[in-house]
Each structure stands twice: as C-alpha cells, then as structure tokens.
N, C-alpha and C positions, 0 to 999 in steps of 0.2 A: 380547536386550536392545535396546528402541528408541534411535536416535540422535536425540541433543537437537536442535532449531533456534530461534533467539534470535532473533528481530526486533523494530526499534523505529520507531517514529514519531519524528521530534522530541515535544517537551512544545509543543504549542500555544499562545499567550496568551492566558490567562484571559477578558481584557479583549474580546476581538475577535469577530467574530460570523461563525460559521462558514461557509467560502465555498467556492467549487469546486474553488482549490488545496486546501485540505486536506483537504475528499474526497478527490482526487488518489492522493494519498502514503497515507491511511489507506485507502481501498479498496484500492489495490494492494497493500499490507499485509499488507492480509486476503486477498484472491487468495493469494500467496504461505501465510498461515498456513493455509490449508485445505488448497490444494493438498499440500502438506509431511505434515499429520496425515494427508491419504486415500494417504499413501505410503509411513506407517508412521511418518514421526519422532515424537518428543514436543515438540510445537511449545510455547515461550511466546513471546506476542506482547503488547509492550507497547506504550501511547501512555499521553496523560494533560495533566497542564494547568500553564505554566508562572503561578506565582502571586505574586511577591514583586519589589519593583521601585518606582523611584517612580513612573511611569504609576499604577500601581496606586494608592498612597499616594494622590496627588491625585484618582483618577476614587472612591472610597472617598469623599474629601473632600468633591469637590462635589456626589454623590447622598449627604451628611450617615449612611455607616455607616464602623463600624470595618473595616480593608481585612480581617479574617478574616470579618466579617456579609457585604463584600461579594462575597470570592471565594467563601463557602460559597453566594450565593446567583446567581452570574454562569458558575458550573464547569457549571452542570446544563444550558447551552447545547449543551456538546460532549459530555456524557454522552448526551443527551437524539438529539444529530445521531445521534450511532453506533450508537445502536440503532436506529433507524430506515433507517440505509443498512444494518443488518444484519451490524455490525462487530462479527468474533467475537474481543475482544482476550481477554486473560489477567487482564490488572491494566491498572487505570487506575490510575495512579500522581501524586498531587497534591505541588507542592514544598513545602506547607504541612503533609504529612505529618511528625508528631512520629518515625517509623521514619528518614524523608529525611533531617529536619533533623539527625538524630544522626551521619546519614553523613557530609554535609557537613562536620560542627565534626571529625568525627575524621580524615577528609581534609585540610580546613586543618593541623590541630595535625600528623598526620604531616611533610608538606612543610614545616612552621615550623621543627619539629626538625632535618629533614633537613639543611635552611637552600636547598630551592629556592624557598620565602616568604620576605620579609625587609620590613622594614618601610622606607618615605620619604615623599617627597610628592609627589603629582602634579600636573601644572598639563598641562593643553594642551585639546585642544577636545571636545566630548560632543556628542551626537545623543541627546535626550530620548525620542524615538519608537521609534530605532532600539534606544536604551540602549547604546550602541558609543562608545566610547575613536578619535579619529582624531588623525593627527601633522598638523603644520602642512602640510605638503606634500601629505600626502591631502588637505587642504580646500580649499587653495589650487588644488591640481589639476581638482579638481569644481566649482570656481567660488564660494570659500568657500561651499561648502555640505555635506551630509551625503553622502559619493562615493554611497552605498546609493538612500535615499529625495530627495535634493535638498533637502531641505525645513533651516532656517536650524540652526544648529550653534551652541551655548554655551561659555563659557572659563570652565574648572573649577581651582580651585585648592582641594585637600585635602588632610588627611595620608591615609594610604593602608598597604595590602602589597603588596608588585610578587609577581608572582609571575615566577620565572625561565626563561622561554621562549626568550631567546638559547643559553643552556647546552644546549640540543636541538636547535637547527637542525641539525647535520651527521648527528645521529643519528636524525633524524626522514627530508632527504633520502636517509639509507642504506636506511631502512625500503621506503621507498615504490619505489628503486631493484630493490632486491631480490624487494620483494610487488607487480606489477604491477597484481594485482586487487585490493588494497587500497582504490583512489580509481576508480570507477567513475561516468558512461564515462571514453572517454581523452581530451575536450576538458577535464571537470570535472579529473584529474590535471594536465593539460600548466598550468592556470591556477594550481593548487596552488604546483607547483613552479615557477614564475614567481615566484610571491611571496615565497617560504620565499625563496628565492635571494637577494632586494631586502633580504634582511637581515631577521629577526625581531629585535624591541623588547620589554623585558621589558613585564608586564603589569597593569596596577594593577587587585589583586581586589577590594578593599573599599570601600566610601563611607562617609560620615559625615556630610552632608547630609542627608540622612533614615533613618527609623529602619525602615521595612517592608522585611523582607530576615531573613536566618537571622545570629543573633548569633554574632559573634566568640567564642571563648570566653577571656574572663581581658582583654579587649581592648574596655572600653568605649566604646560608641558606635560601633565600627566594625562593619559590616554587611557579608557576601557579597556582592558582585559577581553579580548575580542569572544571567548566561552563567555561570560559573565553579558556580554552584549548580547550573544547569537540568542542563546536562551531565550532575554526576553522576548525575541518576537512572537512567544506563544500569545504572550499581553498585550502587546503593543498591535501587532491583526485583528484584536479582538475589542482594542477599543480603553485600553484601560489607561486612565486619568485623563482621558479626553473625550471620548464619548459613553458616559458614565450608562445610557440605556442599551447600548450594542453589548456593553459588554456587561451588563445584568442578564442579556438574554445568552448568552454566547459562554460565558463561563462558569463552573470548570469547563475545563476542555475534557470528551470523554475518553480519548486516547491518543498517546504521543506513540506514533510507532518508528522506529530505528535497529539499525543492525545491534546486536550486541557488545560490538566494541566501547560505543558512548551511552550505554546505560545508567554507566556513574556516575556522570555527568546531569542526566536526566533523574536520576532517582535518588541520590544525594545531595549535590550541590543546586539543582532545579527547585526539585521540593523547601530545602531549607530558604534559599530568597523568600519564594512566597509565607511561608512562615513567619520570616521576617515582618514582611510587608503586610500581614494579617490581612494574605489572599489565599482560598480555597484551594487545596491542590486537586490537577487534575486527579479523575477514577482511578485511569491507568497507563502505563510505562511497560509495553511492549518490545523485548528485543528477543528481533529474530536471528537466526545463525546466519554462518558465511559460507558463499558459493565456493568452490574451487573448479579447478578446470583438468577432467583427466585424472585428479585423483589431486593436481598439485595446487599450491594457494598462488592463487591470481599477483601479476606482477608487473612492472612495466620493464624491469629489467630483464625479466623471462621472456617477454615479447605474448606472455599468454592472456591478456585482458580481456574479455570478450567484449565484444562493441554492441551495444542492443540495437542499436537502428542500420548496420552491415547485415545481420542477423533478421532484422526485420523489411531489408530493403530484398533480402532473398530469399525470404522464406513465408514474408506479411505478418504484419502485426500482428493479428490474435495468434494464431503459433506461440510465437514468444510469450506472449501474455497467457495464454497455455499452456504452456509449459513449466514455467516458472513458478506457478502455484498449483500444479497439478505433483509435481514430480514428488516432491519433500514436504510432509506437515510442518507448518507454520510455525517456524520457532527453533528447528533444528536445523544441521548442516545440510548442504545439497552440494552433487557435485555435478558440471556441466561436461558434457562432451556431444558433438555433433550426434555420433550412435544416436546417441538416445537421443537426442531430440527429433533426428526424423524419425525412430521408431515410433516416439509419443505422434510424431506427425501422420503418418502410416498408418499405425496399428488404430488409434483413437480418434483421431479427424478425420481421415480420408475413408478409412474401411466402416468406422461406428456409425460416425452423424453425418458425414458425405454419404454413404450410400446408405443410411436410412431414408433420409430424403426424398434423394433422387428417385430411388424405385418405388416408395413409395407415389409419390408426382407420375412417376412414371405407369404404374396401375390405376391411378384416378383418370387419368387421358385414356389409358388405353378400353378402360371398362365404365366410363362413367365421362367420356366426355371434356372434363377436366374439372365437373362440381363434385364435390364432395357428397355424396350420397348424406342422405336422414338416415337414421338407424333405429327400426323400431324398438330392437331391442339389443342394444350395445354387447349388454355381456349376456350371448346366447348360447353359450358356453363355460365350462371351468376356467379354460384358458384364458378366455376374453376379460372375466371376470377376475382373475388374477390382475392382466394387465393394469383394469381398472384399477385394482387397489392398490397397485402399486403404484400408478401415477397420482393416485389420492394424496398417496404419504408420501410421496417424493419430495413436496413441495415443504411441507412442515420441515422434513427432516435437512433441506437444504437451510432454512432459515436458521434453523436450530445451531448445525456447525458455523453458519457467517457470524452467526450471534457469538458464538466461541474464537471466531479468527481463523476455525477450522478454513483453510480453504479450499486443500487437498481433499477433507474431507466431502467439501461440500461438491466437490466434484466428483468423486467416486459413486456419489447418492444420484448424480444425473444421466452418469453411464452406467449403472446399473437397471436404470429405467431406460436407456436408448439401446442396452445388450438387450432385454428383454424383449422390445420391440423389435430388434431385430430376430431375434429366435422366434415370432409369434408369426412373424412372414414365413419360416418356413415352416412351424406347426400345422399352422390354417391354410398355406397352398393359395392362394388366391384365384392362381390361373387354374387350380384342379376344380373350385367352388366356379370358377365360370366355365371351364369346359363341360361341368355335371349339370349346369343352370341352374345351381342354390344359389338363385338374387339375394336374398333376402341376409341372408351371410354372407356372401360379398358384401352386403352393403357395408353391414356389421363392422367388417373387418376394416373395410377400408376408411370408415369415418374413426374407427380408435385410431391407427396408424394416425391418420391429420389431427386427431386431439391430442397426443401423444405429441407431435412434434408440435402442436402450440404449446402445450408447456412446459415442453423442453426449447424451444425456441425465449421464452419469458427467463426461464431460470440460468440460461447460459447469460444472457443479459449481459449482468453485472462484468460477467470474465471475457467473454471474446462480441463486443457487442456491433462490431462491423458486421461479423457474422449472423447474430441473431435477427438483424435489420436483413438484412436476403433470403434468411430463413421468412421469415414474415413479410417480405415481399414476394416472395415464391408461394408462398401458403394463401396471398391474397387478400388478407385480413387489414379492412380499413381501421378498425381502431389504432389509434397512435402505440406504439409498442411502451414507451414508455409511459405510459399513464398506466398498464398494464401493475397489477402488486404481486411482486413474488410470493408472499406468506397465505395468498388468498387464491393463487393458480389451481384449477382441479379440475376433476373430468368432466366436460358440460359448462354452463354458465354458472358463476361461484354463489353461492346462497344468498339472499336478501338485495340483490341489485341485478341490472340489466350489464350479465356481463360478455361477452367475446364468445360467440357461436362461428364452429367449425362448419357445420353442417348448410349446404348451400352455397357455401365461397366458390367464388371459380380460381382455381390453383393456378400457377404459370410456372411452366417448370423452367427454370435458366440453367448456366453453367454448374461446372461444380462445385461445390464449396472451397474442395481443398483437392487438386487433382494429384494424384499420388506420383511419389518421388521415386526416380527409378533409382535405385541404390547404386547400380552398377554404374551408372555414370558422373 
C-alpha cells in the first residue's frame, strides 16, 4: 500500500499577475510532488486561486463585469502560468467553487454552535490591499500605516463574528512546544511564538460592507472574512465534511508551503480553526524568504517584477526552474538579477550537464558505434572507482536534502557528481586509451560516463524534467523515466529487481541541452 503525501500552495490572488514569488513556492511544490510519486508515495498536490474579497468586488466594478464574469475570466492567468512552468498539481482548487463554498458555511455553522464564533461589532483599523484587521498599536507602530505593505490603513466600524482565537493561545504554544517541526525554518517559529506570546485578540470573520464573499448562512448581509475562507480550502480539497473517506486518507496535510509574509496566517490563525474544529493540524508550515531584484524589493511601482513566463519564453523553462532553487537555500532571501541567472545558465547547464552529455554521446559513436560498451570491469582503477562511489551516494544524499526541503542542497549533491564526471573525461583521456588500443578501458570508461548520466538524468527529474526526458531520450533507454525511483538510482541495476541497464542501449546524440548564451550580445 502506497503512503499518502498532501502538499499545498497558498490560494493565490485572483487579481494579481503572476510573478517570480509564486513560481517560487509553486515550483518547489512540484519539486517536492514528483520527487515523492518517483519514491513511491501517492502524492496530492494542491494550489489554486483566492477569489472573493472587496479588491475584487471594486477591480470587477471598474472593468464594468459581475466579480464571478471577472474571476471566471482573471483565474486563467495562473492556470495558464502552471502549465507552462510544467506544474504538475492535483486539483486547482477555486474559492468560488460551489464544493468550497459548502465547506466554508458548514465550518462557520459548526464553530457558531460550538460558541468559538460569536457575534459583535468591530471597529479598529483595515488594510484594503492587504485585506488584514490591525489594533491601533500595530498602526501606530508602523507609522500609522499597514505594519505588511506601508501603504495608508482605513477605520472600520461593523457589526461582525469574532471568531475565538484568544481561547487557543496556550494550547496552540503547547503544540508548537511539543511539534518542533511543525513551523518551519526556526527563525519563521522563533517570530511565531513571539507574537502568540504579545497576546492573541479574537478575530472578526465577517464583513457587511460589501456583498462578494461566501454567505453567512441564516445571517444576512454578512460575508466570510475572505482569510478565514481562503484557508479552508486545505479541508475542503481534501474532502472534509463531504467525502468523510478522501479525506481520512488525505489528512493532515504534510506540508503547507508559502512565502514568509503569510506564516501567521497559516501557523496561528490556520492551526487554531482546526483546533476548534477538533481536526488534526497539519505536520508542517513552511515559509520561505523573498526574491528581490538587483539587490531591491520587487514592485510594480518600480517597474522591477520579474515575469516567469517572459523569462521562461527566453531562456525555457527548466533554467528558471533552475535557478530559482538552485541559487538560495530554501527558506532564506534570494536576490534576482539577469547576471546570475545566465551565469547559473552558462557556468552549470551549458558547460556542466550540456557538455557532459554531449561528448560524452559523442565518444560512444565515435568509438563504439553509438552502443554503450559492457564493462567487465567498471572500476579498473582508483579513479573509476571513486566515480562509482560517488554516484552510489549521490542518490541517498539527494533524497536525504528533498526530504529536508533542502533543494539547493539537493542540487549541489548532483553537480558535484556531473563536475566529477566531468573531471574523469579528462583524467582517463578517452581518445589517448583509443589511440594506445586499451579496449578494455575504453570500455570502462565509457559505460560509467552513460551510467553516470542515467542517474543523474533520474535525479534531476524532479527539478528541470523537460530536460531529463532528452537526457533519457538521447541515452536511449526504454524504461519509462518516471517509473524510474530516485532513492534507489545507483551504479548498475539497483539490488533485489530487474532494474534499468546502461550497457547495450544504442545512444542517439541530438541537439544541445542548453546552447550557451553569448553574453556580449
């Protein structure tokens, strides 16, 4: 029986136009959702589009459509990115789904009962942009303005539902005491419990200022609190109060991943609902840092956002997807600038695993026809023998950092087996063992090189996997690539099964991976 794995995105806003943060979070995503299925789990992986809000209501209003004309026609933005960067979710999950909204109203109506919803009025300050509730002290602190985005803060007076998030503080800090790996890394925890601590305020869920939002039930004119909605659809995707078996199998969820800005959101006010609701909280709550651009923070009034699909329509996909978890360990800031990206393009695609390849392809045709020579004895040397052991433990140690989130890491572990491989071509000389006529080391040498790049063609996978499907159609290899298991890749056929032999394939060499970018132009 395979073991479940539940990943989520945040719900994105409908409204916005997809940028290099939420590639970010959604590639990594999918990193993790591939890598998971090629190791056997039954991965679902969810993201999708937050829809309901007055942002909404008014940007509806002044392009003159009804806010469901315009989010039916604004969602196909982030539809449209993710297939393109090759984002293999499960369910896109919209909050204007009539499945969601059911979950929602029966969510409310539980906690109503319960009496951790309870009806009053609110008065204090709003953030339009942000759509976030701050105390006076919050705004006074930030310079009356929104502590989040800066930008000017409104004085709201409604009737409302508080929901009861004071009644959880001590058993929310127990949680978190207890589950270290719950709030991921440990600066995004240390900031958690800093704020739980300053005392949680109950919550006002509902508006009545305007009407776009998921109705009240039995409670007119009041509207869901569009955060207290988005949230559930970790629940509602997975099945909860309607398909009571989907979502026995499906939850907890084992990872919410998101930028660090909405942490608190997710590891506060997220966790305490479920509490409420005397449902499981998910493992863990993931936030990773923020891109900037050039050293400055991304903007649309700076004109500097960077666009992932402009970026991936000129440079292809896996690049971007390469870079973007290659560059900065998972969890901290990263800054973007062209430079680097075509250095990383340059230095690590085109020079490392482009021309391993290629010459490699390129010595099996020229000395062997285009089969991959047998080798009777692989490691007939120190050197070869090295190779071997390092592409042994490459594969463990990649699994090892996915399993962490590492994903820089886990890339550093795969180029350091494709630098070695390349250093082994010019150790061993290939054309010197054919000009001398030692077959027998030629063979050697040239069957590691193609076992080498099968599994480094399996372990890129997860990360640039247009890529690794040409790699493995250049290499020849009929097994389907993805039935292929990262954790079990190693030199030869993997122990106890009839697994994926190099030796014998007839290679096809094609173009080049990634043909190098002339800087000067």
């Amino acid at each position: 029986m395979s073991r479940k794995f539940y990943l989520t995105t945040p719900l994105y806003y409908v409204n916005d136009v997809p940028h290099i943060g939420h590639a970010y979070t959604t590639i990594a995503a999918d990193v993790l959702a591939r890598y998971k299925r090629m190791t056997g789990f039954d991965v679902f992986f969810l993201t999708g589009s937050d829809e309901h809000g007055q942002k909404i209501a008014d940007a509806a209003a002044e392009h003159k459509y009804s806010p469901q004309e315009y989010v039916n026609m604004v969602v196909e933005r982030f539809k449209d990115a993710w297939q393109k960067l090759g984002i293999s979710c499960d369910h896109f999950i919209r909050t204007t789904d009539e499945s969601h909204v059911k979950v929602v109203q029966e969510v409310f109506r539980r906690l109503l009962e319960k009496g951790d919803v309870y009806p009053g009025e609110y008065e204090g300050w709003y953030c339009r942009p942000c759509e976030t509730f701050w105390t006076q002290f919050q705004v006074e602190e930030a310079g009356n303005a929104c502590p989040d985005c800066k930008r000017p803060v409104e004085k709201l007076k409604e009737k409302t539902f508080f929901f009861r998030l004071s009644g959880y503080q001590d058993k929310l800090l127990k949680h978190i005491e207890e589950h270290p790996a719950f709030i991921q890394p440990e600066s995004r925890r240390n900031e958690v419990v800093s704020f739980v601590k300053q005392g949680l305020k109950d919550l006002s869920i509902t508006r009545t200022t305007f009407k776009w939002g998921v109705p009240v039930p039995g409670q007119e004119g009041h509207v869901v609190y569009v955060w207290f909605d988005a949230l559930i659809n970790y629940i509602s995707a997975a099945g909860f109060s309607a398909d009571e078996k989907k979502f026995r199998k499906l939850w907890p969820a084992d990872v919410h991943l998101m930028g660090k800005e909405i942490v608190r959101f997710h590891a506060v006010i997220w966790p305490i609902m479920l509490m409420a609701l005397g449902v499981p909280l998910p493992e863990a709550v993931f936030g990773h840092g923020w891109w900037t651009v050039e050293g400055k923070k991304m903007s649309k009034s700076k004109g500097n956002v960077v666009d992932p699909l402009a970026l991936a329509e000129e440079f292809g996909v896996d690049p971007v997807r390469y870079f973007l978890l290659r560059e900065v360990p998972f969890g901290a800031d990263g800054d973007f600038s062209r430079k680097h990206f075509i250095g990383r393009y340059n230095s690590d695609l085109a020079n490392d695993l482009g021309n391993l390849l290629n010459r490699t392809l390129t010595m099996v045709g020229k000395y062997f026809e285009g089969v991959v020579p047998v080798a009777e004895k692989p490691g007939f040397d120190e050197i070869s023998e090295d190779l071997i052991t390092l592409a042994n433990e490459t594969p463990a140690l990649v699994a090892s950092q996915l399993d962490k989130l590492a994903f820089s890491g886990a890339l550093s572990a795969v180029w350091e087996l494709i630098n070695r491989a390349n250093k082994y071509i010019e150790q061993e000389a290939p054309w010197k063992l054919s000009k001398d006529g030692n077959m027998d080391a030629l063979k050697a040498v040239m069957h590691n090189l193609c076992e080498v790049l099968r599994i480094v063609a399996i372990l890129v996978t997860p990360f640039i996997p247009a890529t690794a499907s040409r790699m493995w159609k250049q290499l020849g290899i009929k097994d389907p690539l993805e039935t292929q298991d990262i954790s079990k890749a190693s030199f030869g056929p993997p122990a106890g099964r009839a697994g994926t032999k190099i030796a014998g394939v007839k290679v096809a060499k094609g173009d080049p991976l990634f043909p190098r970018i002339d800087v000067s132009k």
